[in-house]
py3Dmol code that shows the C-alpha trace and the ligand (Angstrom):
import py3Dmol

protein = """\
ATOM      1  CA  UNK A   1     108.913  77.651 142.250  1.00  0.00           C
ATOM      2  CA  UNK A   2     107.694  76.101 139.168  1.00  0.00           C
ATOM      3  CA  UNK A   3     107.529  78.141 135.954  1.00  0.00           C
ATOM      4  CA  UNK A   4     105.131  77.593 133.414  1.00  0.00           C
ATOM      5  CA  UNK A   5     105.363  79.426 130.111  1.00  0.00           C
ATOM      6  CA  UNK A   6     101.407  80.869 129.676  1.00  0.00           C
ATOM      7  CA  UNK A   7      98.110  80.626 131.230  1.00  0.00           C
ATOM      8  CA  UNK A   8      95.550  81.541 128.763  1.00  0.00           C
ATOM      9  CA  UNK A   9      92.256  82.241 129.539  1.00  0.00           C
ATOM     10  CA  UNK A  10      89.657  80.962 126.852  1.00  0.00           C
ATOM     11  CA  UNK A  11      86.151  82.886 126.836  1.00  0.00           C
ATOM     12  CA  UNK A  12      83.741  80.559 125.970  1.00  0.00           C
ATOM     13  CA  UNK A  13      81.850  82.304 123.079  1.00  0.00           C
ATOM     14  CA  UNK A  14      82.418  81.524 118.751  1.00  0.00           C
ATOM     15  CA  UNK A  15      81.314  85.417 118.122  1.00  0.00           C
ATOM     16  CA  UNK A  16      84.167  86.859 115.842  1.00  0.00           C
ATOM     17  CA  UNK A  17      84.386  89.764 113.374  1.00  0.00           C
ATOM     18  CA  UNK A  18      86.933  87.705 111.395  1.00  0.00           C
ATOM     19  CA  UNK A  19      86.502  84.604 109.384  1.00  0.00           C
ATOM     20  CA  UNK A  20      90.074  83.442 109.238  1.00  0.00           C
ATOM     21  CA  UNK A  21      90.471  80.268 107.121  1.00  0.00           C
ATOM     22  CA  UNK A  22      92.452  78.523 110.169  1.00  0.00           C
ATOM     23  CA  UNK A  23      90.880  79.347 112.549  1.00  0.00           C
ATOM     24  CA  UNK A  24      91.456  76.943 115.497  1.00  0.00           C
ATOM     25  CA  UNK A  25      87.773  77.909 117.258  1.00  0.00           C
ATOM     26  CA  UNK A  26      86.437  76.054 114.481  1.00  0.00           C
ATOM     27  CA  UNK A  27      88.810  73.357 114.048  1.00  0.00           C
ATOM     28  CA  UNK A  28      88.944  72.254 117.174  1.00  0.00           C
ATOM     29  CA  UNK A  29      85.068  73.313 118.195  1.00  0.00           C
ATOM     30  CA  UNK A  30      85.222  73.409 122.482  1.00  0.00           C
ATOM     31  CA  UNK A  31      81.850  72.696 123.709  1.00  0.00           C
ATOM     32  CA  UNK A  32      80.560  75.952 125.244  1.00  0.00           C
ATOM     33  CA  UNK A  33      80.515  76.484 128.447  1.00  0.00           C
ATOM     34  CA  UNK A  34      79.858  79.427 131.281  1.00  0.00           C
ATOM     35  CA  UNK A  35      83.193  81.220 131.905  1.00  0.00           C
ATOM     36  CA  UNK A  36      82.465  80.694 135.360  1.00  0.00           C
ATOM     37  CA  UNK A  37      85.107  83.659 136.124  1.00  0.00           C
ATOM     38  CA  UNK A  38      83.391  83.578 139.879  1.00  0.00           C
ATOM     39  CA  UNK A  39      85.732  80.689 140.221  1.00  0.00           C
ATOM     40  CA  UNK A  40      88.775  82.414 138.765  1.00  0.00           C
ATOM     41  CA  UNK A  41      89.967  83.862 141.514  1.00  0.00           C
ATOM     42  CA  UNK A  42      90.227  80.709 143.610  1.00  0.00           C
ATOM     43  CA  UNK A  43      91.828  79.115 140.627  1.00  0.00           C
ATOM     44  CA  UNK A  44      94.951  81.521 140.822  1.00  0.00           C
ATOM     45  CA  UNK A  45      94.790  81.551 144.662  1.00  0.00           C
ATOM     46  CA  UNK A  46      95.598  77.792 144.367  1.00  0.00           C
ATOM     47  CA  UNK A  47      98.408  77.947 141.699  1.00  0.00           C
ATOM     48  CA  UNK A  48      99.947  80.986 143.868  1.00  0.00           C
ATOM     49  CA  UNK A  49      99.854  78.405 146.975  1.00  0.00           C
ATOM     50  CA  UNK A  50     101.534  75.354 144.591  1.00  0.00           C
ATOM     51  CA  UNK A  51     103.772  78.068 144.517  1.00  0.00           C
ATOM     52  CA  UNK A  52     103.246  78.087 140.277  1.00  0.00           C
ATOM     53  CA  UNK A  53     104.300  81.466 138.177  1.00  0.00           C
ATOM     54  CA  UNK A  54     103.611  82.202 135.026  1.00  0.00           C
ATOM     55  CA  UNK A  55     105.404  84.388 131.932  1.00  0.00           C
ATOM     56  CA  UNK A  56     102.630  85.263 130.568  1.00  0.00           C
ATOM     57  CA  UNK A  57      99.248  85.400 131.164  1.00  0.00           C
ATOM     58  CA  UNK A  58      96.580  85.912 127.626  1.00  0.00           C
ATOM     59  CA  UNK A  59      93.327  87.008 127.725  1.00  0.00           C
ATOM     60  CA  UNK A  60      91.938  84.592 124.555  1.00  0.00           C
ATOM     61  CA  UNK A  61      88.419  82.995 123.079  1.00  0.00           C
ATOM     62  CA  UNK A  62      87.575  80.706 120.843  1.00  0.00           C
ATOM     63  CA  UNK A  63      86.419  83.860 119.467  1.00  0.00           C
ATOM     64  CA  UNK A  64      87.211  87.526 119.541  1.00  0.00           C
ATOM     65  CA  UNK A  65      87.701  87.895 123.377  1.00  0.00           C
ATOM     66  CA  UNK A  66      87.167  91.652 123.446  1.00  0.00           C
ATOM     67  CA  UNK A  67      83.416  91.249 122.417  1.00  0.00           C
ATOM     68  CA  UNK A  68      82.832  90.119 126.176  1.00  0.00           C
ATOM     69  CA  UNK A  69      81.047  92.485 128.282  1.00  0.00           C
ATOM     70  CA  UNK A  70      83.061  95.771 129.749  1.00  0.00           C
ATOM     71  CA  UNK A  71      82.347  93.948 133.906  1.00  0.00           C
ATOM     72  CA  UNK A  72      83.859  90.229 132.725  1.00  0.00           C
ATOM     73  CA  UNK A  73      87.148  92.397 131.576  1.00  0.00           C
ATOM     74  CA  UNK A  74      87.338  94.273 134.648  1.00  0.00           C
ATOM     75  CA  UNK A  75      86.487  91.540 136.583  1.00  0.00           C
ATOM     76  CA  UNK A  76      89.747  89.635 134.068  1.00  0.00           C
ATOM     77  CA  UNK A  77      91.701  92.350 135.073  1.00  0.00           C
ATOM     78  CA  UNK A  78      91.447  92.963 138.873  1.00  0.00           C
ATOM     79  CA  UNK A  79      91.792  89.303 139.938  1.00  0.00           C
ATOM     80  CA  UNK A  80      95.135  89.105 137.595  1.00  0.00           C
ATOM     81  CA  UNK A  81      96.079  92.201 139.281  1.00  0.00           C
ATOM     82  CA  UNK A  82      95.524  91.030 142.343  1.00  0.00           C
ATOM     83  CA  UNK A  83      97.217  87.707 142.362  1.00  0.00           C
ATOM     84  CA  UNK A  84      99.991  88.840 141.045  1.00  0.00           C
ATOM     85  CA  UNK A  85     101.590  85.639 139.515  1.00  0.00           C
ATOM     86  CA  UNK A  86     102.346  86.788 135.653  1.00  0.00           C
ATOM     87  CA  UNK A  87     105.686  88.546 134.388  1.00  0.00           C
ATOM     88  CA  UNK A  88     103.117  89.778 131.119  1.00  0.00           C
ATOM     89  CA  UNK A  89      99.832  90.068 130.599  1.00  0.00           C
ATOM     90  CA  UNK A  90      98.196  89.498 126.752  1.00  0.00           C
ATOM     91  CA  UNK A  91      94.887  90.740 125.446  1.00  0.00           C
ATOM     92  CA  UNK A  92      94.223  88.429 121.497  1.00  0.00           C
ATOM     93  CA  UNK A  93      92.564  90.519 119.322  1.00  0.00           C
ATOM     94  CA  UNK A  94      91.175  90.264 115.701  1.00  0.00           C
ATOM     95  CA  UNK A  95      91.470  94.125 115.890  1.00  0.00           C
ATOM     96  CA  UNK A  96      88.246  94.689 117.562  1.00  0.00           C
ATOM     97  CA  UNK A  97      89.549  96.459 120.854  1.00  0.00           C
ATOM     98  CA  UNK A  98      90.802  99.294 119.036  1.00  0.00           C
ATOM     99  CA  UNK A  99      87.040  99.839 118.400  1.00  0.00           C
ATOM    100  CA  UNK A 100      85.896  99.525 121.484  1.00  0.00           C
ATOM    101  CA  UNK A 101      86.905 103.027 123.869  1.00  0.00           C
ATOM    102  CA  UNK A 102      86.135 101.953 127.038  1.00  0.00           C
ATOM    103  CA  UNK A 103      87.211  98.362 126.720  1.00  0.00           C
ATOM    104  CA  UNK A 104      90.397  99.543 125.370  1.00  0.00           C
ATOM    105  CA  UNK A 105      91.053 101.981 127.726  1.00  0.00           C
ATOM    106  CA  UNK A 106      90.079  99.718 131.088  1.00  0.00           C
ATOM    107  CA  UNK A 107      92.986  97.238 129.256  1.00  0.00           C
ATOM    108  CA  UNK A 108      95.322  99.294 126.939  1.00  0.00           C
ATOM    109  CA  UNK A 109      98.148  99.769 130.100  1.00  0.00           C
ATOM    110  CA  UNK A 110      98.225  96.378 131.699  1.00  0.00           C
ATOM    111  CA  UNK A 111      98.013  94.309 128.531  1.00  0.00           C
ATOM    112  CA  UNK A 112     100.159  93.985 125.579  1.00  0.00           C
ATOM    113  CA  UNK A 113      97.931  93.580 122.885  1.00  0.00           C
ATOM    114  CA  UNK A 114      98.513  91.048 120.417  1.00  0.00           C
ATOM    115  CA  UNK A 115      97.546  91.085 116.587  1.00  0.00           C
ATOM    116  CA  UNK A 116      97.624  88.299 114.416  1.00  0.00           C
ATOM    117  CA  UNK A 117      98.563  89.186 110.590  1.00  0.00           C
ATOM    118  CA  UNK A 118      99.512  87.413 107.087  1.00  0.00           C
ATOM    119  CA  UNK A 119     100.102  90.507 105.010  1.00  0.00           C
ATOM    120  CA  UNK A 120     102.034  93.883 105.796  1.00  0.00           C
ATOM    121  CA  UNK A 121      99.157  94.714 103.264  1.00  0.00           C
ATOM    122  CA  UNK A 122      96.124  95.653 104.909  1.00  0.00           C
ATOM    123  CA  UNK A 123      94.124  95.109 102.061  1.00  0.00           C
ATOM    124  CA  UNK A 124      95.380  91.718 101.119  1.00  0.00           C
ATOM    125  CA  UNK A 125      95.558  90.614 104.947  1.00  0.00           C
ATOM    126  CA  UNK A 126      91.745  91.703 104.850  1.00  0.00           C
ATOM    127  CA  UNK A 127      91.184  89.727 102.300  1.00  0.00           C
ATOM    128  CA  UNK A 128      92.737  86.677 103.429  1.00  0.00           C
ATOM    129  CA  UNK A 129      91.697  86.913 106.903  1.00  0.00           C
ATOM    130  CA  UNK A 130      87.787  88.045 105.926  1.00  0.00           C
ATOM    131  CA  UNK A 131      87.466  91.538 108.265  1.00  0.00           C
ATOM    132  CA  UNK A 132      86.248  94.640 107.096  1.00  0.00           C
ATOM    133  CA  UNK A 133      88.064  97.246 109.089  1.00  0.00           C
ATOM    134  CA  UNK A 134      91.391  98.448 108.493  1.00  0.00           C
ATOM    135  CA  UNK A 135      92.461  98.688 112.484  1.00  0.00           C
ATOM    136  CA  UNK A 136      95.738  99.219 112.261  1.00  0.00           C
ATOM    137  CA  UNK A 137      94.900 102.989 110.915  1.00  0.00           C
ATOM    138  CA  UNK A 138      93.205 103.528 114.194  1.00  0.00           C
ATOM    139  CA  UNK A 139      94.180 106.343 117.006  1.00  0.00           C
ATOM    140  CA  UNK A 140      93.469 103.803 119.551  1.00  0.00           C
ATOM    141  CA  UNK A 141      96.086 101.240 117.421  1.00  0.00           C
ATOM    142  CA  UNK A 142      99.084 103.864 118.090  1.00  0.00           C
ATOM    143  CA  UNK A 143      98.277 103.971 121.780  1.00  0.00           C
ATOM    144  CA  UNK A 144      98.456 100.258 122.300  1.00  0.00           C
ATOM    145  CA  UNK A 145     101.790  97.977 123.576  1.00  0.00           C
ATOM    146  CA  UNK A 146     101.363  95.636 120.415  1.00  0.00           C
ATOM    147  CA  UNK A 147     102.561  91.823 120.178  1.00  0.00           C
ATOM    148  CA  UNK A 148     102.769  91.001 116.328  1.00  0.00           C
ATOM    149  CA  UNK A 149     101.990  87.379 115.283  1.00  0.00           C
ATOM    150  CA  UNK A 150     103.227  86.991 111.945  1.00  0.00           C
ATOM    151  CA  UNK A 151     101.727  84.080 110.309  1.00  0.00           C
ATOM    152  CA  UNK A 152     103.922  82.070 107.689  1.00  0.00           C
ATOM    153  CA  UNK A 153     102.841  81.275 104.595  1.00  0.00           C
ATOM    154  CA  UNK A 154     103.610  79.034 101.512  1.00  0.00           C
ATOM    155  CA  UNK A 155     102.920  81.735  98.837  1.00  0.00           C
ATOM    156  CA  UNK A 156     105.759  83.664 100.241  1.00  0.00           C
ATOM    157  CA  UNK A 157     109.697  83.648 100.065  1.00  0.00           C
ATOM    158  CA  UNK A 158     111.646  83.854 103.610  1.00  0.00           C
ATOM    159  CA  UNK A 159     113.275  87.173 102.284  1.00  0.00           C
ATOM    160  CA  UNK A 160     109.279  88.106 101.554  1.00  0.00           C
ATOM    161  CA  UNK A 161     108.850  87.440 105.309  1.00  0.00           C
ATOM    162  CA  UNK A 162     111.473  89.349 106.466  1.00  0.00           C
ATOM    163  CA  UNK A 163     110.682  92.338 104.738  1.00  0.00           C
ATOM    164  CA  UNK A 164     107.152  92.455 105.346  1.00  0.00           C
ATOM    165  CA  UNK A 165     108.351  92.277 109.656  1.00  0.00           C
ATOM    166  CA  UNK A 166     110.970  95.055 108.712  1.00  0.00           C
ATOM    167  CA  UNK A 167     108.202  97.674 107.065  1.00  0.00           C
ATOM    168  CA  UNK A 168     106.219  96.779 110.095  1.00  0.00           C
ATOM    169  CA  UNK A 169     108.076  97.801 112.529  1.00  0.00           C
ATOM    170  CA  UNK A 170     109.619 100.747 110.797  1.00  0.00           C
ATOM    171  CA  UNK A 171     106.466 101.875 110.628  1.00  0.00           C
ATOM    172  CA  UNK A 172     104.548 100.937 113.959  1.00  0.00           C
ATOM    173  CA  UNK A 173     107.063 101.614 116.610  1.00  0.00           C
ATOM    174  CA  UNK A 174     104.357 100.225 119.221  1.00  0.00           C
ATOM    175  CA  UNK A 175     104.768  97.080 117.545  1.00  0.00           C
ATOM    176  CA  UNK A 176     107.059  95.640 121.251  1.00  0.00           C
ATOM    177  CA  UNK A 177     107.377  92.061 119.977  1.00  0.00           C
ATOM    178  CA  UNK A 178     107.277  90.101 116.973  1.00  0.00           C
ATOM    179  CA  UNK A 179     106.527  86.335 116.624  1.00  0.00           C
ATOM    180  CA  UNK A 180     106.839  84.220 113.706  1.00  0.00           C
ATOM    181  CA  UNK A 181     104.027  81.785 113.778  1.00  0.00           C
ATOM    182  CA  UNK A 182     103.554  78.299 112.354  1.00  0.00           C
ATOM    183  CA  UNK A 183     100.182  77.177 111.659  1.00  0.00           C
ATOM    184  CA  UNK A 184      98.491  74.325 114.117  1.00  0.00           C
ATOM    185  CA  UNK A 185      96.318  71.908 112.021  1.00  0.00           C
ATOM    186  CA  UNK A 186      94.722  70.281 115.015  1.00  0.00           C
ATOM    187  CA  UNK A 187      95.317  71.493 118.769  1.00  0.00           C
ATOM    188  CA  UNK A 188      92.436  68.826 120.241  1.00  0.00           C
ATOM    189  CA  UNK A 189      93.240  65.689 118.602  1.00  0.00           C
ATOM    190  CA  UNK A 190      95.109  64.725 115.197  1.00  0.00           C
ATOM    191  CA  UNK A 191      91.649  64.922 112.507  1.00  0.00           C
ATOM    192  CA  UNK A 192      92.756  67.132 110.024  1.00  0.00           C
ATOM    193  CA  UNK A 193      89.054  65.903 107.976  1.00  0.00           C
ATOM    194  CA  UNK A 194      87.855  69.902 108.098  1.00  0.00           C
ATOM    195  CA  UNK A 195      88.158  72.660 105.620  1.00  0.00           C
ATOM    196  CA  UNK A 196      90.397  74.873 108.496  1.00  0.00           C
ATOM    197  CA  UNK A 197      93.072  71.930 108.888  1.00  0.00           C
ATOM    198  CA  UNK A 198      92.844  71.163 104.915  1.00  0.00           C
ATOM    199  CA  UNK A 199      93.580  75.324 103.939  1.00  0.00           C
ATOM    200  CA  UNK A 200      96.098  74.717 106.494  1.00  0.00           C
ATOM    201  CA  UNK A 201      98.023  72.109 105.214  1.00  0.00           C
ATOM    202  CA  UNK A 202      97.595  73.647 101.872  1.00  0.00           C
ATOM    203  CA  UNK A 203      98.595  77.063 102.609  1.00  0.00           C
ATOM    204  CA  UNK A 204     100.360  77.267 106.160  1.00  0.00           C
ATOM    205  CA  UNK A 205     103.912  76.516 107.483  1.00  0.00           C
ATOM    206  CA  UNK A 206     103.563  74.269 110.419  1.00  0.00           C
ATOM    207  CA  UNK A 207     105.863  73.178 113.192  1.00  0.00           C
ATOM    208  CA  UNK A 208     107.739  70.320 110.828  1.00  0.00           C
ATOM    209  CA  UNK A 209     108.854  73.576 108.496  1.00  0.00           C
ATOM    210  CA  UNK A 210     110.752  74.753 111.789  1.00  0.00           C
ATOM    211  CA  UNK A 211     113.632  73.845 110.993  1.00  0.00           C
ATOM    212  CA  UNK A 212     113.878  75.547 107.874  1.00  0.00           C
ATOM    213  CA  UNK A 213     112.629  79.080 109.019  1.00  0.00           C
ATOM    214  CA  UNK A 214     115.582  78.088 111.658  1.00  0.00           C
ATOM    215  CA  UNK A 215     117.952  77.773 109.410  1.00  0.00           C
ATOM    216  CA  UNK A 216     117.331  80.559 106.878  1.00  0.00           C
ATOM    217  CA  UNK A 217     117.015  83.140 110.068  1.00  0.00           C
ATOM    218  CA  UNK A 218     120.280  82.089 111.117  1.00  0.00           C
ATOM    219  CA  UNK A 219     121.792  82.502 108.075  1.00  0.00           C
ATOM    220  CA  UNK A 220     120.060  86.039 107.778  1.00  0.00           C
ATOM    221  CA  UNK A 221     120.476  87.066 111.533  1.00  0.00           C
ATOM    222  CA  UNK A 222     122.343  86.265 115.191  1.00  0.00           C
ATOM    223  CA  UNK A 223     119.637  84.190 116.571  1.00  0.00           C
ATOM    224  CA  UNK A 224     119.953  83.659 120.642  1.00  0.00           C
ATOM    225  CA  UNK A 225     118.829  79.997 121.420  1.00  0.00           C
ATOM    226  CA  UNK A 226     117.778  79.141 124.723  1.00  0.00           C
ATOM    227  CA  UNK A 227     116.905  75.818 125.567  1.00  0.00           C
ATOM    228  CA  UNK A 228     114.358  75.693 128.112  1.00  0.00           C
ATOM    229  CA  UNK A 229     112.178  73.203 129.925  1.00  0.00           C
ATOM    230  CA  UNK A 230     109.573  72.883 127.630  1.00  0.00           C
ATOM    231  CA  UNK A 231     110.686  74.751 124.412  1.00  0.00           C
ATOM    232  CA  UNK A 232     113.326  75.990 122.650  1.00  0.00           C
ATOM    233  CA  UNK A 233     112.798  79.617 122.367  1.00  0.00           C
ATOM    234  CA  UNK A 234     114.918  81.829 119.144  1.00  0.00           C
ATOM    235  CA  UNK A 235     115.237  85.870 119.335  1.00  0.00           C
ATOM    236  CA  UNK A 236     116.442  88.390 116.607  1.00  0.00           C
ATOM    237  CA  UNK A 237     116.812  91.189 117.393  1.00  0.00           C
ATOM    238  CA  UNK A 238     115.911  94.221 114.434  1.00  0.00           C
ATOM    239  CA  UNK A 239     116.204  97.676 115.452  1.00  0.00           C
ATOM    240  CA  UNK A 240     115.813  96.753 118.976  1.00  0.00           C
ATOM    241  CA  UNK A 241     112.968  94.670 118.609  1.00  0.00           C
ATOM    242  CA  UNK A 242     112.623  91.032 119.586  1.00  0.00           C
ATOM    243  CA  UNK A 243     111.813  88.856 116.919  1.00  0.00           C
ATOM    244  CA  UNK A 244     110.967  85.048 118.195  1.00  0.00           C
ATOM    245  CA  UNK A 245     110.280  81.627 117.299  1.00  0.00           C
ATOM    246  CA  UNK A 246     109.306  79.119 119.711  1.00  0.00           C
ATOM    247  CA  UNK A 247     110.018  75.459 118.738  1.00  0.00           C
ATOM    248  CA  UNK A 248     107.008  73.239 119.749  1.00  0.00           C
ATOM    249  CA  UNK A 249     108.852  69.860 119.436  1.00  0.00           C
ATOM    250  CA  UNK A 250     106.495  68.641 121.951  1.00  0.00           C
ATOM    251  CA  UNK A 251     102.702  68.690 121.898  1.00  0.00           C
ATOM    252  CA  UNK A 252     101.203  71.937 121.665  1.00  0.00           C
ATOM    253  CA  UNK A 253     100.617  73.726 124.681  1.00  0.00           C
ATOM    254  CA  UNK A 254     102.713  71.452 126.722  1.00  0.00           C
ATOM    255  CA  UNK A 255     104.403  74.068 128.523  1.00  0.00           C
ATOM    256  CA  UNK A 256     100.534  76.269 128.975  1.00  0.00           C
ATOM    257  CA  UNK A 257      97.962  75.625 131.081  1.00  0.00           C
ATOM    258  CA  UNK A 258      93.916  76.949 130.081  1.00  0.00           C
ATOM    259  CA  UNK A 259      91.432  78.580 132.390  1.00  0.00           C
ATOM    260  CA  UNK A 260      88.340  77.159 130.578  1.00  0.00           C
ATOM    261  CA  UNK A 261      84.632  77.206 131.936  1.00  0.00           C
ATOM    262  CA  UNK A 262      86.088  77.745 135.942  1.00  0.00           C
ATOM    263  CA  UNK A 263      88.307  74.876 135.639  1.00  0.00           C
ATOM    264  CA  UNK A 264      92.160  74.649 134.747  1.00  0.00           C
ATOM    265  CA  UNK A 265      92.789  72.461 131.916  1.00  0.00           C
ATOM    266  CA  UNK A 266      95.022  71.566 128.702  1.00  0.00           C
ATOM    267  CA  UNK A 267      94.561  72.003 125.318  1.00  0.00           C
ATOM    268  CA  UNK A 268      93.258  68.762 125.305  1.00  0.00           C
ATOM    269  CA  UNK A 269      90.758  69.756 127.668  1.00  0.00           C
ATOM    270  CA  UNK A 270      92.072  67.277 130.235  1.00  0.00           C
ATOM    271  CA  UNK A 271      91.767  68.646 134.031  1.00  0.00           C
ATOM    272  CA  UNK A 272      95.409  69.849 135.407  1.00  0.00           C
ATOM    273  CA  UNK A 273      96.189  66.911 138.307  1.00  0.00           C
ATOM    274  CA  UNK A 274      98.358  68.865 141.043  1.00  0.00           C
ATOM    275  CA  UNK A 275      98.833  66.143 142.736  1.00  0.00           C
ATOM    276  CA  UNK A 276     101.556  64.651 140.031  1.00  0.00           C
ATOM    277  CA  UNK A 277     102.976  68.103 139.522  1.00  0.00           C
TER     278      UNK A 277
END
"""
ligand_1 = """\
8
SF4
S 90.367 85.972 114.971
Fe 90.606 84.013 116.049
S 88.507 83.374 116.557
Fe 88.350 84.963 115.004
S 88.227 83.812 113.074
Fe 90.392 84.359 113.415
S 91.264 82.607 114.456
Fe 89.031 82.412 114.609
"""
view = py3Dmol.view(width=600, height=400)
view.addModel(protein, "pdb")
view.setStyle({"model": 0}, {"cartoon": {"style": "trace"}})
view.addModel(ligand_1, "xyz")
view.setStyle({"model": 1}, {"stick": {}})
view.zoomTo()
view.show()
């Protein structure tokens, strides 16, 4: 059995309620294409037979993935279900679900959902991320199994960072995981020539500042390291909560695979070739 760390499914659509200033959607600009999910079922069937699992499996867009339509969810959600080849199952959100009842509900018990955040702050992350409602005072917010993605910034010291991931989960105990996240300036090709890659660069820790936020956690915490295949994967734990880092010392998305307009691909877009697998 071969393990592969995620297979993320990309919805083909740009719509978003945020405007965040990395955002990769726009960095990276995928041409856009039919979801096809008619084919997604065949697509799992054959990674079940190759006898492929996955950790997780994330329900994403190059937009705000729960602005699809209530059917293509279901439809997300019974084939996953149903080929049953995914320890965890991920629903990215700009914050949008927790506005949305019935998409929410249909979702809220087989996916974690995940939340991507700069500030503690809701104001400030509001701000900074350009979205006008304050989701994580929802009902619907409480209910949910919530993945954290804590983005790391310049402007900030590590002992900022650490107690901004403290108050949070002090104060959301829904808030499951927690993972410190290093900025990507380009996952498509190395052109950083756009404003997204440039604000990133200016503002953003990226994967060459790993080693520092490795070595200041350590000094702060007992960090578990475990080398695997395609990553090297560091946990905290804070009040019983995971806290993790993943390494990418290889390309990004090395270890993932993309369902992307019916077909499985890369993050390159390049078709996956079972044959060499
Ligand atoms: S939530 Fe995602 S798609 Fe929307 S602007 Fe932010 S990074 Fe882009």
């Amino acid at each position: 059995m071969i393990k592969y760390k995620e297979l993320e499914l990309i919805f083909s659509s740009f719509e978003c309620d945020k405007n965040c200033p990395y955002c990769t959607a726009k960095i990276t600009k995928w041409p856009i294409k039919d979801n096809c999910l008619d084919k997604l079922l065949d697509k799992l069937i054959l990674l079940k037979k190759k006898n492929i699992r996955f950790k997780y499996f994330i329900i994403s867009g190059n937009g705000e993935p729960s602005l699809n339509s209530y059917d293509d969810l279901k439809k997300v959600k019974d084939i996953t279900n149903y080929v049953d080849i995914f320890d965890e199952k991920r629903l990215q959100s700009s914050g949008n679900i927790f506005y949305e009842d019935d998409k929410f509900k249909l979702l809220k018990d087989d996916f974690m959902i995940e939340i991507t955040r700069c500030y503690f702050d809701s104001k400030k992350d509001m701000e900074i991320l350009g979205y006008k409602r304050d989701y994580i005072n929802t009902e619907n917010f409480k209910k949910a199994n919530i993945r954290l993605n804590y983005v790391m910034m310049k402007n900030k010291t590590f002992d900022e960072y650490l107690d901004e991931i403290k108050m949070f989960i002090d104060k959301y105990p829904n808030i499951k995981t927690v993972s410190l996240k290093t900025l990507n300036v380009n996952t498509l090709n190395d052109d950083t020539n756009n404003k997204y890659s440039k604000w990133i660069l200016e503002n953003g820790l990226t994967k060459r500042d790993s080693d520092k936020i490795i070595n200041y956690m350590s000094s702060r915490a007992i960090f578990k390291c475990k080398d695997e295949k395609f990553f090297d994967r560091y946990e905290w734990i804070y009040r019983g909560i995971p806290i993790t880092f993943y390494v990418k010392k290889l390309d990004y998305g090395y270890a993932n695979m993309v369902y992307y307009g019916g077909e499985l691909v890369d993050y390159h877009l390049h078709h996956i070739l079972f044959e060499e697998m």
